[in-house]
PDB file of the backbone (N, CA, C, O) and the ligand in Angstrom, with CONECT records:
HET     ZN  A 101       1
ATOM      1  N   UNK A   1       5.486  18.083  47.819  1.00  0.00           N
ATOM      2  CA  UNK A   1       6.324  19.262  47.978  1.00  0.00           C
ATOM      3  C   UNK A   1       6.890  19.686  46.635  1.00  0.00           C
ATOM      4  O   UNK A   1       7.133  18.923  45.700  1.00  0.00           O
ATOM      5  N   UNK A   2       7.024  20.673  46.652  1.00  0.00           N
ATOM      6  CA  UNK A   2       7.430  21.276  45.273  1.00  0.00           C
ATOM      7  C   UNK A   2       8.035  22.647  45.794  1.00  0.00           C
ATOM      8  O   UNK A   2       7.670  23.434  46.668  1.00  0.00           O
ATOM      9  N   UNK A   3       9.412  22.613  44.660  1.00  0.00           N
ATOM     10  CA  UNK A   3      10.334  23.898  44.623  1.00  0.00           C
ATOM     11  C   UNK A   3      10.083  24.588  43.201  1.00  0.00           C
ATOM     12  O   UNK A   3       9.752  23.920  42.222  1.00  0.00           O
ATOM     13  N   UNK A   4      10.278  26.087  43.155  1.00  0.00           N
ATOM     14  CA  UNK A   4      10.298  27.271  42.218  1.00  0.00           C
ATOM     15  C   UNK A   4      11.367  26.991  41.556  1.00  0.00           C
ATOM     16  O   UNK A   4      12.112  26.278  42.228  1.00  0.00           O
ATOM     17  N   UNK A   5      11.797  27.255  40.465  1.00  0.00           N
ATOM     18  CA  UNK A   5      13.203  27.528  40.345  1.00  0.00           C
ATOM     19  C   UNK A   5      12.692  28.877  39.704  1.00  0.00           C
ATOM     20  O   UNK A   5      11.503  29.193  39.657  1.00  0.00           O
ATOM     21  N   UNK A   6      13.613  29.542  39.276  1.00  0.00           N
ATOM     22  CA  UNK A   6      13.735  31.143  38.555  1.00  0.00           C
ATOM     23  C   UNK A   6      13.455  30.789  37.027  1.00  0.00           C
ATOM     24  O   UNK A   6      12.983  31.709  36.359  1.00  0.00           O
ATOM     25  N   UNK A   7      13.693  29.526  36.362  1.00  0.00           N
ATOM     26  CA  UNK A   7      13.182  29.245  34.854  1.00  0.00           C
ATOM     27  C   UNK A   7      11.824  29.807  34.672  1.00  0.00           C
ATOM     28  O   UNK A   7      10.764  29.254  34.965  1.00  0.00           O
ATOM     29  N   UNK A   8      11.977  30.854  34.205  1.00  0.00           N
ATOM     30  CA  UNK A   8      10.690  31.088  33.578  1.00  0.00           C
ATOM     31  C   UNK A   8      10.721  32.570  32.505  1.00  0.00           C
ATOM     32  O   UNK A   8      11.333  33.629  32.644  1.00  0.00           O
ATOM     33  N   UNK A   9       9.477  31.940  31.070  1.00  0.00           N
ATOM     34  CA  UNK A   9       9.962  32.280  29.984  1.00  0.00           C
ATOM     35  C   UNK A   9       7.998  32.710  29.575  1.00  0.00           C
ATOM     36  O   UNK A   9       7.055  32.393  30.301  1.00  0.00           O
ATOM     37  N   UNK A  10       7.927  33.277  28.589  1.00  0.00           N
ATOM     38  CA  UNK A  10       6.469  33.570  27.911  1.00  0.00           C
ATOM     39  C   UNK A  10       6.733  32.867  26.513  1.00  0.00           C
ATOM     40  O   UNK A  10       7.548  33.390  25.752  1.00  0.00           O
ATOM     41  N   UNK A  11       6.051  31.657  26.131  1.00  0.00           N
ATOM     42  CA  UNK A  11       6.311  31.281  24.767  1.00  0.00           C
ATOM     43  C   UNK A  11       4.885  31.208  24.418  1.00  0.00           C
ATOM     44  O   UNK A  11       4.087  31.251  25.354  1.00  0.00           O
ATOM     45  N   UNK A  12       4.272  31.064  22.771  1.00  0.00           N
ATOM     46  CA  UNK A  12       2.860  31.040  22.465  1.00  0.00           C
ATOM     47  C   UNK A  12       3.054  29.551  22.009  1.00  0.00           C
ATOM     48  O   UNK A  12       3.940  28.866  21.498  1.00  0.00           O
ATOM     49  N   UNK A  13       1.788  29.408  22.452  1.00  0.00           N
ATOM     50  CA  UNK A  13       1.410  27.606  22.446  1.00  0.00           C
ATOM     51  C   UNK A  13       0.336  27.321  23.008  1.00  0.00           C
ATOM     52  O   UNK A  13      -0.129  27.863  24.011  1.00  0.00           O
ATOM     53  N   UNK A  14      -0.150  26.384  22.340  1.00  0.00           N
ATOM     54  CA  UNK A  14      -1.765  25.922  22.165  1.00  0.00           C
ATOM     55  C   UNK A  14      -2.832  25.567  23.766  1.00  0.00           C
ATOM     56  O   UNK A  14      -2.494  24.790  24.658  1.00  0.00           O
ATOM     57  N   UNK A  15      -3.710  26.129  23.742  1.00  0.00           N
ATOM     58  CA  UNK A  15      -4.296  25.950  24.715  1.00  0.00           C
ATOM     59  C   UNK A  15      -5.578  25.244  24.677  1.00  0.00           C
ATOM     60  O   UNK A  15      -6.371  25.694  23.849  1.00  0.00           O
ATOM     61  N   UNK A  16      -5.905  24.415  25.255  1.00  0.00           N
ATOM     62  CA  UNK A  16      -6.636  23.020  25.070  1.00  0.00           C
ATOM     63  C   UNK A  16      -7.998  23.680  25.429  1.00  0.00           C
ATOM     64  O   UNK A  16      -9.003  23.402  24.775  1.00  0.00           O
ATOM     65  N   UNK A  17      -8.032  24.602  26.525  1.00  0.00           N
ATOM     66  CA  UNK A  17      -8.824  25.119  27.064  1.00  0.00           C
ATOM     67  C   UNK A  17      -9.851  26.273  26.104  1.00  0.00           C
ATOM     68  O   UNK A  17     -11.033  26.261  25.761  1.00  0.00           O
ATOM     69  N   UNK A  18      -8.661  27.257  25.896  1.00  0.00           N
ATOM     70  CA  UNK A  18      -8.673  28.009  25.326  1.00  0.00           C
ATOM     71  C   UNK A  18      -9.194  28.103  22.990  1.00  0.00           C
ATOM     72  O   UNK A  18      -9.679  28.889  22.176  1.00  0.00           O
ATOM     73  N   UNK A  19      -8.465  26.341  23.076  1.00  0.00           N
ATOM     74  CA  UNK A  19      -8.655  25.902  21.715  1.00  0.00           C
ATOM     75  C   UNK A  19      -7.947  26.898  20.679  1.00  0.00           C
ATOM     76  O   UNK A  19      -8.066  26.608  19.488  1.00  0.00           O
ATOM     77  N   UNK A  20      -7.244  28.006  21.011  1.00  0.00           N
ATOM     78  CA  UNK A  20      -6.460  28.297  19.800  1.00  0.00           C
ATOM     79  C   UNK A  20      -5.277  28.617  20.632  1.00  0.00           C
ATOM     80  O   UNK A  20      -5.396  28.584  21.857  1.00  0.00           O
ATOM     81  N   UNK A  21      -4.003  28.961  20.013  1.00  0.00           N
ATOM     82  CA  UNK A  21      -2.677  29.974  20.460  1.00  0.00           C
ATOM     83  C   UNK A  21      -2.195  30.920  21.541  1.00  0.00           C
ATOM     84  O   UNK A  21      -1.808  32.032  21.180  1.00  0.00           O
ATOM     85  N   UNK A  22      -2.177  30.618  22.767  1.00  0.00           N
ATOM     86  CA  UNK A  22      -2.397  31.997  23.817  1.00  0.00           C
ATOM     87  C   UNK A  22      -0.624  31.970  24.446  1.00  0.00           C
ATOM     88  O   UNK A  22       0.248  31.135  24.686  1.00  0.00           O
ATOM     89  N   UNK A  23      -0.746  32.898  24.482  1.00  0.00           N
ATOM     90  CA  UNK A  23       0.902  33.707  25.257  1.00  0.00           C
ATOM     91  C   UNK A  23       0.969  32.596  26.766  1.00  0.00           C
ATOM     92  O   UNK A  23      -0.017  32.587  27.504  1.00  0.00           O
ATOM     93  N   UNK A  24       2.042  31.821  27.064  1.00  0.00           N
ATOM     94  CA  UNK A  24       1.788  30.401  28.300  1.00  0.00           C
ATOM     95  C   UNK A  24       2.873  31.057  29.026  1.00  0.00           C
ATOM     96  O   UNK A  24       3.891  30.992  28.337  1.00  0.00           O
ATOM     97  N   UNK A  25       3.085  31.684  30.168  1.00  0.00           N
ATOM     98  CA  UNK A  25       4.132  31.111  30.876  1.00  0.00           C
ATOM     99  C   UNK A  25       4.611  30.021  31.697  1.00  0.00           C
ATOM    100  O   UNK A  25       3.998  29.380  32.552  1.00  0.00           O
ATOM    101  N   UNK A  26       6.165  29.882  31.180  1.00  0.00           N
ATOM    102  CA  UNK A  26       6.323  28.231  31.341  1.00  0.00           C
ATOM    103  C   UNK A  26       7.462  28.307  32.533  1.00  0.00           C
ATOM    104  O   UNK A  26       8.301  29.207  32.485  1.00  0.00           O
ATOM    105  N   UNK A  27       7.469  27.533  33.391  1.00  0.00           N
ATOM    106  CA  UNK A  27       8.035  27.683  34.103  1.00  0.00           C
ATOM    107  C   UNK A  27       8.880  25.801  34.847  1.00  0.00           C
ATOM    108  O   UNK A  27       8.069  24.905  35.078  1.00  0.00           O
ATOM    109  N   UNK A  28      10.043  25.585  35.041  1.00  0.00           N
ATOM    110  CA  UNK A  28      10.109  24.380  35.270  1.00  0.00           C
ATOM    111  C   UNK A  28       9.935  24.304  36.854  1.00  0.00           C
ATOM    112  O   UNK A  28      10.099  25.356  37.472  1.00  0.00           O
ATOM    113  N   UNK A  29       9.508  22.759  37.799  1.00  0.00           N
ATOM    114  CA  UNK A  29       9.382  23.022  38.352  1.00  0.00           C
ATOM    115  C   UNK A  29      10.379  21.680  38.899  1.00  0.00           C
ATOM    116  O   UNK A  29      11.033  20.960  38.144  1.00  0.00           O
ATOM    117  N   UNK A  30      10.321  21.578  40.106  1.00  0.00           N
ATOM    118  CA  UNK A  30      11.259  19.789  40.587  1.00  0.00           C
ATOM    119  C   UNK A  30       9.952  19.459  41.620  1.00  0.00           C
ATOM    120  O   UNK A  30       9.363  20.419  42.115  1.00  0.00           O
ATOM    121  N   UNK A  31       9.655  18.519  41.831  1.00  0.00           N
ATOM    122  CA  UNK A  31       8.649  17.714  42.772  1.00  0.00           C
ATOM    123  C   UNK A  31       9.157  16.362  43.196  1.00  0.00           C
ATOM    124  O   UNK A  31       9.275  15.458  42.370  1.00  0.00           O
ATOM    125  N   UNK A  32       9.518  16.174  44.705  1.00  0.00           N
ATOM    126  CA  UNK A  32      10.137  15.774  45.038  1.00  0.00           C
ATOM    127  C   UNK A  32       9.104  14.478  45.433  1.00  0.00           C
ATOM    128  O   UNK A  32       8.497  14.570  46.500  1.00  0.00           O
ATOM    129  N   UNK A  33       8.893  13.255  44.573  1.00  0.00           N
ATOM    130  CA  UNK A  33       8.000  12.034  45.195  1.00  0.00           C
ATOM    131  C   UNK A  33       8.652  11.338  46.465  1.00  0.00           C
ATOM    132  O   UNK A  33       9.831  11.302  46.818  1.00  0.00           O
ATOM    133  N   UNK A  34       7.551  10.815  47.020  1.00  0.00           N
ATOM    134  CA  UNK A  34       8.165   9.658  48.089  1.00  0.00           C
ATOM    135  C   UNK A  34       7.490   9.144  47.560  1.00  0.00           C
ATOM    136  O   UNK A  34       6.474   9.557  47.000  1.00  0.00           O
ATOM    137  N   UNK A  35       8.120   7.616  47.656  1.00  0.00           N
ATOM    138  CA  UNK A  35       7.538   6.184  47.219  1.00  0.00           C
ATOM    139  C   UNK A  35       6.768   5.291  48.012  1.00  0.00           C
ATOM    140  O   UNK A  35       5.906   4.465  47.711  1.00  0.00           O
ATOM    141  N   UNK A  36       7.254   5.631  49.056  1.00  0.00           N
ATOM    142  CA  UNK A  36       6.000   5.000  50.116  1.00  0.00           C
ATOM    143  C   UNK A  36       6.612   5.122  51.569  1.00  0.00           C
ATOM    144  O   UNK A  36       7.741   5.480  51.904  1.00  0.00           O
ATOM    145  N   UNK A  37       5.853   4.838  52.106  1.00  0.00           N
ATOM    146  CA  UNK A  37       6.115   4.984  53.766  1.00  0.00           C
ATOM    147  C   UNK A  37       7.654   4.099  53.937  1.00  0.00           C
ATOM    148  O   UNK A  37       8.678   4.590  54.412  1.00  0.00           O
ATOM    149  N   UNK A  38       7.513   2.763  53.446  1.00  0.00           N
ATOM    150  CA  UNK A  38       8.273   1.159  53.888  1.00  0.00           C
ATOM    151  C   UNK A  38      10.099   2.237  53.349  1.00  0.00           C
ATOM    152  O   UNK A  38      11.270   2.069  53.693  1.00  0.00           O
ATOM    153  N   UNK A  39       9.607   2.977  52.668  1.00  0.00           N
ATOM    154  CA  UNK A  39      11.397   3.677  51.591  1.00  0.00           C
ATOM    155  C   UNK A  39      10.944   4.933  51.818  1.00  0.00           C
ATOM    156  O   UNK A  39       9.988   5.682  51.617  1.00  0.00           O
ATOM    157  N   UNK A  40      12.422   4.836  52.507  1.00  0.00           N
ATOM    158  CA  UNK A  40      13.160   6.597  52.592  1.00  0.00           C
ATOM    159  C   UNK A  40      13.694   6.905  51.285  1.00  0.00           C
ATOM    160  O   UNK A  40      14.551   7.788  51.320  1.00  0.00           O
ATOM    161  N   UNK A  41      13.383   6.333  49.903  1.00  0.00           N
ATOM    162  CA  UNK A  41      13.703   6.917  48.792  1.00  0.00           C
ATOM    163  C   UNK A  41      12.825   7.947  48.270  1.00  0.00           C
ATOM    164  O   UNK A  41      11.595   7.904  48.289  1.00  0.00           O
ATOM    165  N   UNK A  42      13.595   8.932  47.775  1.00  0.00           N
ATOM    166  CA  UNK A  42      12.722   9.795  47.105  1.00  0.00           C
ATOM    167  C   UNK A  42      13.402   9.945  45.600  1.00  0.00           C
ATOM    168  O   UNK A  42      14.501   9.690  45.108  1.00  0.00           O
ATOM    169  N   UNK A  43      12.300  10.429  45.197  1.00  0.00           N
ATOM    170  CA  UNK A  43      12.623  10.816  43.938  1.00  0.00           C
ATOM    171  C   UNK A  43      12.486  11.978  43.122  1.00  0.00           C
ATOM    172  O   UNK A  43      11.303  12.318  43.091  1.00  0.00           O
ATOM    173  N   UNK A  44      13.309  12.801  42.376  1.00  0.00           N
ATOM    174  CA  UNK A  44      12.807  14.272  42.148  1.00  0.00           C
ATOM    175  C   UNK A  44      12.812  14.460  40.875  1.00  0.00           C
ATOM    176  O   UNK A  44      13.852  14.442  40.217  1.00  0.00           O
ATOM    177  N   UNK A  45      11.698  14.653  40.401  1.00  0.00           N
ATOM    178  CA  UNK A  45      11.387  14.851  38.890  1.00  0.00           C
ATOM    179  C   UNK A  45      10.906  16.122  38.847  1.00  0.00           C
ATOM    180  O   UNK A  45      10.297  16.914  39.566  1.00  0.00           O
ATOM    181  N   UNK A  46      11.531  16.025  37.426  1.00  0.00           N
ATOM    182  CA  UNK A  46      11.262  17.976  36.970  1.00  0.00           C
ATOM    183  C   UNK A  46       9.819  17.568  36.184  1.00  0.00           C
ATOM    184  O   UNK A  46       9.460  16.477  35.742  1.00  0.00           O
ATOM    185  N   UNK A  47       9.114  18.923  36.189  1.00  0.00           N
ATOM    186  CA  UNK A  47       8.044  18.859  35.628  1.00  0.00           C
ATOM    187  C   UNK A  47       7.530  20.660  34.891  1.00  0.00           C
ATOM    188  O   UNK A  47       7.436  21.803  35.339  1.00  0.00           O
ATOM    189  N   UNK A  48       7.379  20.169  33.948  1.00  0.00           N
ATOM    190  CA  UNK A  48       7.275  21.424  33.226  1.00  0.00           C
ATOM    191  C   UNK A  48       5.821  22.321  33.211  1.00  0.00           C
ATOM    192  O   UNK A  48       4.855  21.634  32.879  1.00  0.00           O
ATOM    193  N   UNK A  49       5.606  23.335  33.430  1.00  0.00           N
ATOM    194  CA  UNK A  49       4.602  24.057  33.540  1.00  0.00           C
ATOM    195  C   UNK A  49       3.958  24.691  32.557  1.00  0.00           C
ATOM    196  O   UNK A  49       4.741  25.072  31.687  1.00  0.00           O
ATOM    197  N   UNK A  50       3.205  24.868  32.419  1.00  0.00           N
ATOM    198  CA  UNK A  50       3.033  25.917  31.232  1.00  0.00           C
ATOM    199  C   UNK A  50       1.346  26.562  32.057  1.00  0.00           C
ATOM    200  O   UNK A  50       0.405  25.797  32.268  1.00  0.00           O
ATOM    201  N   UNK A  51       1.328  27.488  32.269  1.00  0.00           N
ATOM    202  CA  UNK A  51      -0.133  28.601  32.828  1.00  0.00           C
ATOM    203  C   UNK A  51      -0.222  29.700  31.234  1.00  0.00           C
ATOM    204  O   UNK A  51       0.583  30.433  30.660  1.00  0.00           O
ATOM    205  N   UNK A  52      -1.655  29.292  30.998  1.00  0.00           N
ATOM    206  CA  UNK A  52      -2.363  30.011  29.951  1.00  0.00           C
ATOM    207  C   UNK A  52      -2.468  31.287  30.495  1.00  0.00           C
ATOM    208  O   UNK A  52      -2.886  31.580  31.615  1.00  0.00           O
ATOM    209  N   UNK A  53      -1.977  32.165  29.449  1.00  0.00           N
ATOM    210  CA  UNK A  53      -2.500  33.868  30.064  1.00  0.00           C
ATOM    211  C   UNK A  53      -3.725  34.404  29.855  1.00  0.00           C
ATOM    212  O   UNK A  53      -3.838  35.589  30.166  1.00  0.00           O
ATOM    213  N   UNK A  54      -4.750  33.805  29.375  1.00  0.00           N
ATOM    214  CA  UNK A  54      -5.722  33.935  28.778  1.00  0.00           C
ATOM    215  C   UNK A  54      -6.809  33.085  30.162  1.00  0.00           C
ATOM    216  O   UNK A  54      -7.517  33.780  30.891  1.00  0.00           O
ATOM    217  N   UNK A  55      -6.749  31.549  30.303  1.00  0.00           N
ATOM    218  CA  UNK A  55      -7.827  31.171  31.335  1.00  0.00           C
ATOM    219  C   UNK A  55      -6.628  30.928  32.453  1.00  0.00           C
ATOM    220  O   UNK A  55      -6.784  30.058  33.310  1.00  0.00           O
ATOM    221  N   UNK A  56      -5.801  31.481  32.423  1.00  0.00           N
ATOM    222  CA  UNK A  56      -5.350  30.708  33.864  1.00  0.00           C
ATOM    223  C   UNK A  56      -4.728  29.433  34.172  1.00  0.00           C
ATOM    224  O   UNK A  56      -3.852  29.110  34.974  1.00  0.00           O
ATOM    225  N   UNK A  57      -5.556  28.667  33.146  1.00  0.00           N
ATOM    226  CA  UNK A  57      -4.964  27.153  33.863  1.00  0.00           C
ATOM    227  C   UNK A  57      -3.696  26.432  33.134  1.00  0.00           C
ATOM    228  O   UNK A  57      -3.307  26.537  31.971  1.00  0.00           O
ATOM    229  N   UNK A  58      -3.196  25.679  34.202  1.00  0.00           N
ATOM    230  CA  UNK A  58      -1.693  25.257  34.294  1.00  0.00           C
ATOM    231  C   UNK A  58      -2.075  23.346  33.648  1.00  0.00           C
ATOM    232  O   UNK A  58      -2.899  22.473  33.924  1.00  0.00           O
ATOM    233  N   UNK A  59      -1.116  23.475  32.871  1.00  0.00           N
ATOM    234  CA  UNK A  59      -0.813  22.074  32.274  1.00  0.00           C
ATOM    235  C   UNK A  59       0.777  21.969  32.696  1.00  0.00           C
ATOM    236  O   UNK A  59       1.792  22.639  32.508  1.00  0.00           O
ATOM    237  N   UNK A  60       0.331  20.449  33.541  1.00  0.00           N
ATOM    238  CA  UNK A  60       1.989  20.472  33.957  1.00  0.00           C
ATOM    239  C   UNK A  60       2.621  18.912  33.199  1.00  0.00           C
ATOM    240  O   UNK A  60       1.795  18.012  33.051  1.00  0.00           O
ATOM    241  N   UNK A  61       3.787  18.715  32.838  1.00  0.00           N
ATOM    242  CA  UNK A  61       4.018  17.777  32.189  1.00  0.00           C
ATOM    243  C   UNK A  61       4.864  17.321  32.715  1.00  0.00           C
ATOM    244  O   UNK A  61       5.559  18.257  33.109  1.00  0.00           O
ATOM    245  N   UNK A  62       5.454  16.058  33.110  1.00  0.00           N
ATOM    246  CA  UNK A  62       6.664  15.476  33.599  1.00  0.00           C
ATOM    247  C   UNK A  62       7.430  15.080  32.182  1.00  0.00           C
ATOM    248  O   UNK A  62       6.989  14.555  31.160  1.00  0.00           O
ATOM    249  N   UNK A  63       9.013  15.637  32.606  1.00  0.00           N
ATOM    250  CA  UNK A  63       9.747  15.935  31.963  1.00  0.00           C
ATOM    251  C   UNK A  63      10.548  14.737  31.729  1.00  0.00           C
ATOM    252  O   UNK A  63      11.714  15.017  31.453  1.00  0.00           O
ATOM    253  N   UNK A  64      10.304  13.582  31.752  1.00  0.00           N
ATOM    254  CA  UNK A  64      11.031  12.208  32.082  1.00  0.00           C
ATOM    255  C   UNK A  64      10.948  11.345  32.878  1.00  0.00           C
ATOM    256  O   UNK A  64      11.180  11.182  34.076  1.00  0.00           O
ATOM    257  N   UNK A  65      10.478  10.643  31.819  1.00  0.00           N
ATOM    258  CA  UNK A  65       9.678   9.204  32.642  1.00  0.00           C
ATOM    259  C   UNK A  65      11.011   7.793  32.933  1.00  0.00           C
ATOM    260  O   UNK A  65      11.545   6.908  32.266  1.00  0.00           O
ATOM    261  N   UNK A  66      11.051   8.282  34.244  1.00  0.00           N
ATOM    262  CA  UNK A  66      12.218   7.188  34.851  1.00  0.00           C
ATOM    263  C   UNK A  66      11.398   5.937  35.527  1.00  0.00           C
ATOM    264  O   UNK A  66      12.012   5.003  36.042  1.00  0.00           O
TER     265      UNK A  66
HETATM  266 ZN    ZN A 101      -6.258  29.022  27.918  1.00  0.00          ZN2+
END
């Protein structure tokens, strides 16, 4: 499961895909893990987006490794 938030920005930055500089919108996102069936714990990590304007595709990064 995953929530939107309204963060979202156009910064230029490298595209792996793309191999040079393309306009990314970045957007943060929260994704809410469960750990397993046995735990009602969850856990919600932000994870950062970035979608190339050029091919489309989304590189998402977790924002902190707990
Ligand atoms: Zn690209």
């Amino acid at each position: 499961m995953s929530k939107s938030t309204d963060a979202l920005s156009t910064i230029q930055e490298r595209c792996l895909y793309c191999d040079r500089e393309t306009s990314h919108k970045i957007s943060i996102i929260i994704i809410t893990e469960s750990k397993s069936e046995e735990n009602s714990e969850f856990s919600r990590e932000p994870y950062r987006v970035s979608r190339c304007m050029q091919c489309g595709r989304e590189t998402k990064e977790r924002m902190n490794n707990a």
